[in-house]
Each structure stands twice: as structure tokens, then as C-alpha cells.
Backbone as XML, in Angstrom:
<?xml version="1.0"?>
<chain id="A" units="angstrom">
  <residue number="1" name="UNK">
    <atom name="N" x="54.964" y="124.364" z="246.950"/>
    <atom name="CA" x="53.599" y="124.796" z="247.102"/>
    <atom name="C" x="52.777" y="124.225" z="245.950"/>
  </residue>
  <residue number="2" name="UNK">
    <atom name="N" x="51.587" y="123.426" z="246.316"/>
    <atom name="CA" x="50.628" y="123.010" z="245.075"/>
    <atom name="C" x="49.815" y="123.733" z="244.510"/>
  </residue>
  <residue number="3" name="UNK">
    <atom name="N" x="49.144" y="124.017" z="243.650"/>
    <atom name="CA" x="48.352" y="124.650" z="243.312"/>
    <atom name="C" x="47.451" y="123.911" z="243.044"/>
  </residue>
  <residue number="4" name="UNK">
    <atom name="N" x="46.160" y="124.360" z="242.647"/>
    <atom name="CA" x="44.879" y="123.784" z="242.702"/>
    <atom name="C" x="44.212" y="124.173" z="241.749"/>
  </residue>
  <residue number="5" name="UNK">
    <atom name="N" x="43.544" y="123.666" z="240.717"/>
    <atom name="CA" x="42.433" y="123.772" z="239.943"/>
    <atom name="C" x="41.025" y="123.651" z="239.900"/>
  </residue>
  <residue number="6" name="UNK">
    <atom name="N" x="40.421" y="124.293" z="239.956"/>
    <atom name="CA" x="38.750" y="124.122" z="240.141"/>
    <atom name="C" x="37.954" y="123.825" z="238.685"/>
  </residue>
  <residue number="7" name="UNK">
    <atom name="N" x="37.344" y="122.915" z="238.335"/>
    <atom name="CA" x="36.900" y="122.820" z="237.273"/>
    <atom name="C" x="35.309" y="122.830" z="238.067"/>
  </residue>
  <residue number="8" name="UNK">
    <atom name="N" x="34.512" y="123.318" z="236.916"/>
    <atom name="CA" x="32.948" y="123.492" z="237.166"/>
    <atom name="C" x="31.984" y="122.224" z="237.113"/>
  </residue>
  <residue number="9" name="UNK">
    <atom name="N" x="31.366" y="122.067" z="237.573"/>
    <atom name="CA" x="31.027" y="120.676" z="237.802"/>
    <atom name="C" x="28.848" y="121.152" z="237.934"/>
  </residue>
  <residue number="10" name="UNK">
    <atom name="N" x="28.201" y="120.797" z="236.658"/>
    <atom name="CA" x="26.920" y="121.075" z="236.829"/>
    <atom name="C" x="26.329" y="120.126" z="237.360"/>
  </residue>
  <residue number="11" name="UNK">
    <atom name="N" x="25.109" y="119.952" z="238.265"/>
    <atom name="CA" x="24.376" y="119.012" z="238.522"/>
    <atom name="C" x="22.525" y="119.880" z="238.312"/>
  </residue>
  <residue number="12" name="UNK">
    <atom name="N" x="21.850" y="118.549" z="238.172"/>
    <atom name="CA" x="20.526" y="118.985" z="237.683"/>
    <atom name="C" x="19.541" y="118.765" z="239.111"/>
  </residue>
  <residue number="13" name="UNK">
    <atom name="N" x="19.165" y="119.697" z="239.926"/>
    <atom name="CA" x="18.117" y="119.587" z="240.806"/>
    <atom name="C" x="16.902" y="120.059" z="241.095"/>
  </residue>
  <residue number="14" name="UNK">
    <atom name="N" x="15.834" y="120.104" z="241.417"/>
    <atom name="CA" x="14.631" y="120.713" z="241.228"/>
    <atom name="C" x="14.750" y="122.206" z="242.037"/>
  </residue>
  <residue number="15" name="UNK">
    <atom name="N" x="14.082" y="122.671" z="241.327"/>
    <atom name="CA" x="14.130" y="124.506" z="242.500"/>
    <atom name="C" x="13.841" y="124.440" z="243.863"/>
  </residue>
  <residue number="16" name="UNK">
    <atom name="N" x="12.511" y="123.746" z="244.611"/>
    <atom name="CA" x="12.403" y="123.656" z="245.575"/>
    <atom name="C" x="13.805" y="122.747" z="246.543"/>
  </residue>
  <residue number="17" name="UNK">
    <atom name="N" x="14.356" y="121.855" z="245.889"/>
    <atom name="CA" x="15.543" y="121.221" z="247.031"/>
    <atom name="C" x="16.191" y="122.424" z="246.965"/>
  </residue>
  <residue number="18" name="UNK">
    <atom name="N" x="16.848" y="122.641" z="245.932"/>
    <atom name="CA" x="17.785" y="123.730" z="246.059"/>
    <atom name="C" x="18.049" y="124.935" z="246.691"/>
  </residue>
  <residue number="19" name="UNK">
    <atom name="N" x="16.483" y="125.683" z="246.505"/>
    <atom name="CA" x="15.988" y="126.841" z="247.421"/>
    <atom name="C" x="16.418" y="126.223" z="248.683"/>
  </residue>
  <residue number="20" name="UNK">
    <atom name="N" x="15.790" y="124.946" z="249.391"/>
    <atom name="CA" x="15.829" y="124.345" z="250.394"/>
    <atom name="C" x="17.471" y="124.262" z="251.339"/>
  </residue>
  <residue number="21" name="UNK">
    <atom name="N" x="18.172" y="123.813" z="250.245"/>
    <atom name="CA" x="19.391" y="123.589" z="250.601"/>
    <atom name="C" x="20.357" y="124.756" z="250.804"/>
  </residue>
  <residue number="22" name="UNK">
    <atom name="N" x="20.476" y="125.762" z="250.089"/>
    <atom name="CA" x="20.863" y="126.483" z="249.693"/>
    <atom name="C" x="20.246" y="127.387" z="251.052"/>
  </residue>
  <residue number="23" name="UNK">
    <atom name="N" x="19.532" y="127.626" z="252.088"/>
    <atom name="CA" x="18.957" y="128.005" z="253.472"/>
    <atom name="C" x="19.560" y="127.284" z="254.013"/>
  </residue>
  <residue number="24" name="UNK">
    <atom name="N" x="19.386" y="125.880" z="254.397"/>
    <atom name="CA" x="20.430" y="125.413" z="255.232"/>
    <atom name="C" x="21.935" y="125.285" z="254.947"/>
  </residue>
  <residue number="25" name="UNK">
    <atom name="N" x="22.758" y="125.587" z="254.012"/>
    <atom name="CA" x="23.951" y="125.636" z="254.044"/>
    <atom name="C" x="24.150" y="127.148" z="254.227"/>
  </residue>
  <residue number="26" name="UNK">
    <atom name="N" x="23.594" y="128.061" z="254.375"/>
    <atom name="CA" x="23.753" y="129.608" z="254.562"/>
    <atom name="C" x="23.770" y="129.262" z="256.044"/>
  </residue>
  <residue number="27" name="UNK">
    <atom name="N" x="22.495" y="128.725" z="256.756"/>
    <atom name="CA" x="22.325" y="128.789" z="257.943"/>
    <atom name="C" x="23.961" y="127.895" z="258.775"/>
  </residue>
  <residue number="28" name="UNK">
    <atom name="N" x="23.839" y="126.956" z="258.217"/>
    <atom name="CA" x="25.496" y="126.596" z="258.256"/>
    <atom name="C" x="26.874" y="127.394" z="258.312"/>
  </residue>
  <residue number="29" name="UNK">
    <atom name="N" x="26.465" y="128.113" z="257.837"/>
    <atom name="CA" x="27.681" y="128.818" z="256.760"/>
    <atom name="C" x="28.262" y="128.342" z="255.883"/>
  </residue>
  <residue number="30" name="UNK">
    <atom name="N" x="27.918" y="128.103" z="255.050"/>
    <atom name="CA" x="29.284" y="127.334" z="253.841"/>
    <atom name="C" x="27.395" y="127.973" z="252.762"/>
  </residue>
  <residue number="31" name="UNK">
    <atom name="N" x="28.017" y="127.297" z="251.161"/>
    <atom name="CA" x="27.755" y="127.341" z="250.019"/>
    <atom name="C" x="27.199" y="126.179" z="249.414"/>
  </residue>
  <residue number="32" name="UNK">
    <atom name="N" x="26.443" y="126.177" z="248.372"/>
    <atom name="CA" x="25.901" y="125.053" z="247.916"/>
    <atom name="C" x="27.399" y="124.091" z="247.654"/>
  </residue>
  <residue number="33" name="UNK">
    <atom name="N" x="28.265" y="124.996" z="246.677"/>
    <atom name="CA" x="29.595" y="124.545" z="246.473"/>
    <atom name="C" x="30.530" y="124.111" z="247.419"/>
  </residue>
  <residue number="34" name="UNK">
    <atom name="N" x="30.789" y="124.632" z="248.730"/>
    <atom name="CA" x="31.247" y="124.620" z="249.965"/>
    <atom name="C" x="30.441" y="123.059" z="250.434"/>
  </residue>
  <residue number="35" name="UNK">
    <atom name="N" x="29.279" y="122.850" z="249.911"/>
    <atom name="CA" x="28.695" y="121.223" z="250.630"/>
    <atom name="C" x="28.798" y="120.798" z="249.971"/>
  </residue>
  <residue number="36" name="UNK">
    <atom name="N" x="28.715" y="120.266" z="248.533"/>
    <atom name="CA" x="29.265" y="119.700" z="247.446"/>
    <atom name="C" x="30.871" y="119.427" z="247.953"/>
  </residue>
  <residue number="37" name="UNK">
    <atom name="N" x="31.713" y="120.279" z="247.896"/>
    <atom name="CA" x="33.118" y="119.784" z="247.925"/>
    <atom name="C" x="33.116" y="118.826" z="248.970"/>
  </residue>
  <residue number="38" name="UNK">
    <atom name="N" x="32.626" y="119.179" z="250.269"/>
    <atom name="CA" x="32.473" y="118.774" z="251.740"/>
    <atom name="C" x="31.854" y="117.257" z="251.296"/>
  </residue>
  <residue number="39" name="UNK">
    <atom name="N" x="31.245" y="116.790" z="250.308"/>
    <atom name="CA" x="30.575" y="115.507" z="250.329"/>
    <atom name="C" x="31.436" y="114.988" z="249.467"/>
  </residue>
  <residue number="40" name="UNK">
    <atom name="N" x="32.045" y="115.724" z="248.317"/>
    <atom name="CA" x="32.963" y="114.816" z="247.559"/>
    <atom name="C" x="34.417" y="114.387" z="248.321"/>
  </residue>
  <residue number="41" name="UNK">
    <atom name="N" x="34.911" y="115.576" z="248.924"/>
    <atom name="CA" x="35.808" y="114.691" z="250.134"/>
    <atom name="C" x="35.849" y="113.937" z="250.949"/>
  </residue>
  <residue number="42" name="UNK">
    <atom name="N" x="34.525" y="113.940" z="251.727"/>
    <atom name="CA" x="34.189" y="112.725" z="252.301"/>
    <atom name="C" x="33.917" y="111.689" z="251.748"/>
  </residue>
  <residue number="43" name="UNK">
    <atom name="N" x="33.708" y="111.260" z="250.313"/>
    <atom name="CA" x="33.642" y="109.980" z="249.721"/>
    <atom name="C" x="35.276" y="109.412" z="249.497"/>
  </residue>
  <residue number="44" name="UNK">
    <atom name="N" x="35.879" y="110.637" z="248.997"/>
    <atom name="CA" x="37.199" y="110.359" z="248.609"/>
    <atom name="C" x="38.043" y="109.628" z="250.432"/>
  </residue>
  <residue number="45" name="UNK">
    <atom name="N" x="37.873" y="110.657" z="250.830"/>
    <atom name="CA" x="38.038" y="109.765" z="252.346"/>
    <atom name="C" x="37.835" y="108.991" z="252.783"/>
  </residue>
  <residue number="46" name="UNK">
    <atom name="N" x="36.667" y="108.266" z="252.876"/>
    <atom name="CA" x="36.128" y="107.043" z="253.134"/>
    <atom name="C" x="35.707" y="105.952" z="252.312"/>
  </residue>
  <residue number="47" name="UNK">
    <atom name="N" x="35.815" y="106.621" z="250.855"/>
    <atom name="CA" x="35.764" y="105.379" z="249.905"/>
    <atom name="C" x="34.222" y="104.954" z="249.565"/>
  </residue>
  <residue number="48" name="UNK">
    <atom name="N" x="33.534" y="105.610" z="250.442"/>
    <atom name="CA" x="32.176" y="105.281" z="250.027"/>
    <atom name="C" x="30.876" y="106.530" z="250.001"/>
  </residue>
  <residue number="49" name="UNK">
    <atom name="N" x="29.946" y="106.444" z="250.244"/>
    <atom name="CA" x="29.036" y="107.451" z="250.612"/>
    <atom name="C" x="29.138" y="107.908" z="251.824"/>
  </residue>
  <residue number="50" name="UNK">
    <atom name="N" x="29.240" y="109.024" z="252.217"/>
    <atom name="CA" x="29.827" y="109.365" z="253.721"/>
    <atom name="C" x="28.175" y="109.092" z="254.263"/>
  </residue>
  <residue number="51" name="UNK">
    <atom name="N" x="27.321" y="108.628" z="254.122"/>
    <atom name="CA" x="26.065" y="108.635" z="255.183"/>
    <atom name="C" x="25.480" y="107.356" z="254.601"/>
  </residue>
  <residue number="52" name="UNK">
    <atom name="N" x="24.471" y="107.032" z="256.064"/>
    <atom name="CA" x="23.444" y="105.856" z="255.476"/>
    <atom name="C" x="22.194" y="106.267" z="254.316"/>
  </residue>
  <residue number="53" name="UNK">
    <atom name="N" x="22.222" y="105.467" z="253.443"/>
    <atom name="CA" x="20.969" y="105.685" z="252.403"/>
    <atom name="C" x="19.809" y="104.659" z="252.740"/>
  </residue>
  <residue number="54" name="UNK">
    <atom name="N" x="18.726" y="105.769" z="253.041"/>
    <atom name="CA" x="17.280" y="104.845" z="253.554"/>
    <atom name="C" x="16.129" y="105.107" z="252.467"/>
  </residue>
  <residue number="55" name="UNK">
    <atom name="N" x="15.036" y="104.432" z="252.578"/>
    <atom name="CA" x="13.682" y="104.847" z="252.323"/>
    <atom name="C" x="13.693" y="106.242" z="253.165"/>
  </residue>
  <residue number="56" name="UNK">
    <atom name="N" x="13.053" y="106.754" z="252.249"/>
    <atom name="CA" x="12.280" y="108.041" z="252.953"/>
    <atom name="C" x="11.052" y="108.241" z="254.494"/>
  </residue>
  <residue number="57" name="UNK">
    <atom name="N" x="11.349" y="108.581" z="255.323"/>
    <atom name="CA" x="10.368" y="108.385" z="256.524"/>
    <atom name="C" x="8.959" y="109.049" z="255.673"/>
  </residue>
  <residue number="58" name="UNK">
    <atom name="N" x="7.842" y="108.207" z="255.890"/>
    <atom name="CA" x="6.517" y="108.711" z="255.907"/>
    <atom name="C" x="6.189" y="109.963" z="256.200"/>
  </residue>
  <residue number="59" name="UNK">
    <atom name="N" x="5.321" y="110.928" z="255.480"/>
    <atom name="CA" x="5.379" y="112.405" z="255.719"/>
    <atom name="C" x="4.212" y="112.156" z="257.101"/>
  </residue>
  <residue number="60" name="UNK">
    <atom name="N" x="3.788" y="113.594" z="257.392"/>
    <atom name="CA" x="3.139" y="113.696" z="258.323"/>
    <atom name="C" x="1.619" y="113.254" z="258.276"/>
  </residue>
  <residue number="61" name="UNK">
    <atom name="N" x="1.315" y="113.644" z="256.865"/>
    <atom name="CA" x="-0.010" y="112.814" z="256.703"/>
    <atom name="C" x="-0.328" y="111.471" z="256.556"/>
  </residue>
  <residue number="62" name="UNK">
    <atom name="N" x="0.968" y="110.670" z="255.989"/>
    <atom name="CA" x="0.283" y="109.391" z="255.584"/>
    <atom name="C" x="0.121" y="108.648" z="256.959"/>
  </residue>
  <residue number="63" name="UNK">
    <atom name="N" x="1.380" y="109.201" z="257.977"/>
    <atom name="CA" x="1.369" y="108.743" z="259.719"/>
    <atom name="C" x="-0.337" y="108.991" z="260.214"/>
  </residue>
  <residue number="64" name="UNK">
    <atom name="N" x="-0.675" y="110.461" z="259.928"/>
    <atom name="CA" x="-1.883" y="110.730" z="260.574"/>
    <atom name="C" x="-2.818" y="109.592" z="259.860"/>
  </residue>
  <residue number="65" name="UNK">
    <atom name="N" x="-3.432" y="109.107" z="258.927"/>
    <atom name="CA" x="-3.558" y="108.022" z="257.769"/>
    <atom name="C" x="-3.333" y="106.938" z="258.129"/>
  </residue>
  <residue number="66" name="UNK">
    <atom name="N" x="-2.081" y="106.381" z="259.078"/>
    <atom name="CA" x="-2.205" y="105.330" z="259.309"/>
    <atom name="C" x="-2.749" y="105.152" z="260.755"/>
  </residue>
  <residue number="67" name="UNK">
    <atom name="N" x="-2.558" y="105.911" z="261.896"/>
    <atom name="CA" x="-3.214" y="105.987" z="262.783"/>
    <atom name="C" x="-4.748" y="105.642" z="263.069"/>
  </residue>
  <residue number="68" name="UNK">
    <atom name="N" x="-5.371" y="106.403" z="261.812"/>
    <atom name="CA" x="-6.156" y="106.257" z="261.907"/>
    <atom name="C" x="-6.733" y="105.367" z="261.377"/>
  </residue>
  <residue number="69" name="UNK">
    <atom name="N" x="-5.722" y="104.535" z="260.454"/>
    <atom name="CA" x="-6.661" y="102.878" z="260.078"/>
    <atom name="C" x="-6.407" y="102.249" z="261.180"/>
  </residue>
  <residue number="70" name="UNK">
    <atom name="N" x="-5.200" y="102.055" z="262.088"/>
    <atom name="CA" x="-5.242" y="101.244" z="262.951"/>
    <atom name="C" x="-6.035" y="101.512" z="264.249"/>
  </residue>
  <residue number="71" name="UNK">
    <atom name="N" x="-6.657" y="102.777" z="264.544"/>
    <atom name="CA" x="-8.117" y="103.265" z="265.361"/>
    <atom name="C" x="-8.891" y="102.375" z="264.930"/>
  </residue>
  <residue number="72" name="UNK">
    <atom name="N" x="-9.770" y="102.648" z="263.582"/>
    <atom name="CA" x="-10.542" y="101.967" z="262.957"/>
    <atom name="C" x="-10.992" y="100.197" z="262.829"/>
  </residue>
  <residue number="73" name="UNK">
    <atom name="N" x="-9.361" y="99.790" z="262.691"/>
    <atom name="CA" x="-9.719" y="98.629" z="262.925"/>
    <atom name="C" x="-9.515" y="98.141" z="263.864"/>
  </residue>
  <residue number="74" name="UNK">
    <atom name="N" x="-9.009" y="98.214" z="265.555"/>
    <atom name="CA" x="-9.499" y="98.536" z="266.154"/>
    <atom name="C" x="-10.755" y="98.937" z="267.401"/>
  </residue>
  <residue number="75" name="UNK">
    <atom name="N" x="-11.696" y="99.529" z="266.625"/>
    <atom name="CA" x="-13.012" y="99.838" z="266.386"/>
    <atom name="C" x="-14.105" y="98.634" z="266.802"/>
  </residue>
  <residue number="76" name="UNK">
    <atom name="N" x="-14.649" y="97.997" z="267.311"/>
    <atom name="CA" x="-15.397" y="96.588" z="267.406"/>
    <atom name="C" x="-17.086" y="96.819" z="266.712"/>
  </residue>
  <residue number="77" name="UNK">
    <atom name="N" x="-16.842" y="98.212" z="266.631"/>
    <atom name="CA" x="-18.463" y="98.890" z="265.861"/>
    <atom name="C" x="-18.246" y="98.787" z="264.173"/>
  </residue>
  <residue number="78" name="UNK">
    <atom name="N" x="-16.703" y="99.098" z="264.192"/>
    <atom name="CA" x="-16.409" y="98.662" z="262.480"/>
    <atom name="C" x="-16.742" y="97.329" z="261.910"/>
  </residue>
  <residue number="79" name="UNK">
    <atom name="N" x="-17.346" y="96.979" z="260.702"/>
    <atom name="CA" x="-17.525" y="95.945" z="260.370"/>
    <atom name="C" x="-16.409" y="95.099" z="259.845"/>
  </residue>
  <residue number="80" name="UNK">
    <atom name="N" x="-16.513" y="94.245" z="259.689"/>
    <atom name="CA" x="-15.158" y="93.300" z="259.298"/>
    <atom name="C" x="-15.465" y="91.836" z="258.289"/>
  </residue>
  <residue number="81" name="UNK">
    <atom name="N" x="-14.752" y="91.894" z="257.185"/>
    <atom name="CA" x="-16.067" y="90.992" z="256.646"/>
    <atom name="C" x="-14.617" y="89.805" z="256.221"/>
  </residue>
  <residue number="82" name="UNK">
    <atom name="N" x="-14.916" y="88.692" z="255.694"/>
    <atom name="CA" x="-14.085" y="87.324" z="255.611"/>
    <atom name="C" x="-13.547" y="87.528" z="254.110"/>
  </residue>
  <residue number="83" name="UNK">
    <atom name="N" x="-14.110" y="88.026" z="253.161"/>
    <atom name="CA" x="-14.098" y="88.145" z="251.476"/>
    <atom name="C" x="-14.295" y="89.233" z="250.736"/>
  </residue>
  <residue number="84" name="UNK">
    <atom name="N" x="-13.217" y="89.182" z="249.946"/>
    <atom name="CA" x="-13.719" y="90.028" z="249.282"/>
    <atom name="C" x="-15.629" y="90.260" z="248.572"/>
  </residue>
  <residue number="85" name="UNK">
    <atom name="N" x="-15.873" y="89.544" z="248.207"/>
    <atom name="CA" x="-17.346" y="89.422" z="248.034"/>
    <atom name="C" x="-18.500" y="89.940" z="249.155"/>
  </residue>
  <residue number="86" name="UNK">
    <atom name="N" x="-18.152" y="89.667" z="250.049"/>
    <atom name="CA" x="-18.757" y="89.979" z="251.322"/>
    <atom name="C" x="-19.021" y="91.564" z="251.462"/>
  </residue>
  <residue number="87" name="UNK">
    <atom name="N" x="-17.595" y="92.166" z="251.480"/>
    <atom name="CA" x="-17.391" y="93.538" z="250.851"/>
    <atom name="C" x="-18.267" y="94.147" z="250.046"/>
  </residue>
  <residue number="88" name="UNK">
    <atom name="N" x="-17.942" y="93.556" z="249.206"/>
    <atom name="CA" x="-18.494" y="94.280" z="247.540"/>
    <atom name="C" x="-20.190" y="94.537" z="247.928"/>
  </residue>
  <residue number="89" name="UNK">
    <atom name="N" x="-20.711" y="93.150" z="248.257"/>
    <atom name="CA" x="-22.096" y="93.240" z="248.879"/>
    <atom name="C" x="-22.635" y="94.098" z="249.878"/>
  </residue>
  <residue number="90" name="UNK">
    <atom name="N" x="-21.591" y="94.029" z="251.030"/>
    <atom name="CA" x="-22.123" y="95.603" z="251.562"/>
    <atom name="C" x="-21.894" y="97.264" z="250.995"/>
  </residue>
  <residue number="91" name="UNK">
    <atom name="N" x="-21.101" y="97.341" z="250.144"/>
    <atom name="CA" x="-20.935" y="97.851" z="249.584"/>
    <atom name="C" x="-22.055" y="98.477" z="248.366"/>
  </residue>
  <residue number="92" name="UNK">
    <atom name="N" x="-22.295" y="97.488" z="247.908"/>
    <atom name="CA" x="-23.447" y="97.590" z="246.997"/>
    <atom name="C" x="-24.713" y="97.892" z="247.534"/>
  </residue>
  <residue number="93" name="UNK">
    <atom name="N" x="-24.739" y="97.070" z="248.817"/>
    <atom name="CA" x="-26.282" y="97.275" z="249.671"/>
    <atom name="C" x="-26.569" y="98.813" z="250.288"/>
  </residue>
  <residue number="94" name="UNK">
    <atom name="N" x="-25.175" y="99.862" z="250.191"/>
    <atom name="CA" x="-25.640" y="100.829" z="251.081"/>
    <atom name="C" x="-25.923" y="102.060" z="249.927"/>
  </residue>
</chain>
């Protein structure tokens, strides 16, 4: 029979992930510790990061934000100018 040792292992995360996480691994069932182990075995298992690492998807506003530049331009009432200078001048003129 083996026995097993647990040594404590700190990591530094902001309150809000944690709060965050710490709801969905309840809602799960398991423990912050219980997903921690669960991710360090899966590296040990597979030798690498058990998931794909991306850019972050765009929140909901910068989408609404971009929508609406691509409305805008778009737009055939929007003005559209060749230069920067051109710009600046209407700009200045209003």
C-alpha cells in the first residue's frame, strides 16, 4: 500500500477570479484544490497543458463597438476623407 503526501502549494490570484472559480468548482462539485490537482494531473498525463491557450474573445462591448463601426462605415451619408489632413480640416471646420 502507498502512501501519499500532500505538500501545500500557494498560488497568487486576484479575488474576483477566485470568488469566480471557487462558484464554479462548487457548482461542479470538487474544490479550488480538487481543480488544481485535476489540472496538475492532467499535465502530468499528457505532458503538456491539458487545453488550448488563446487570446481572450472580445467582451460584449467592444463587439457592440465594432458593429457599430462597421454600420458606420457602411453608412454612404458618413463622410470619408483620402488623408489624414483632410480629416484634421474637417475636423477643425466644425
Amino acid at each position: 500500500m502507498s502512501t501519499t503526501t500532500t505538500i501545500p502549494i500557494q498560488i497568487r490570484v486576484d479575488k474576483k477570479t477566485k470568488e469566480e472559480a471557487n462558484e464554479l468548482f462548487e457548482e461542479l462539485g470538487t474544490s479550488m484544490s480538487g481543480a488544481v490537482n485535476m489540472f496538475l494531473k492532467q499535465c502530468v498525463n499528457t505532458g503538456s497543458i491539458p487545453f488550448r491557450i488563446r487570446k481572450p474573445r472580445p467582451n460584449k462591448e467592444l463587439l457592440e463597438a465594432m458593429e457599430e463601426a462597421e454600420q458606420i462605415s457602411r453608412d454612404p451619408n458618413t463622410p470619408k476623407y483620402e488623408t489624414v489632413e483632410e480629416l484634421m480640416a474637417a475636423l477643425e471646420a466644425e
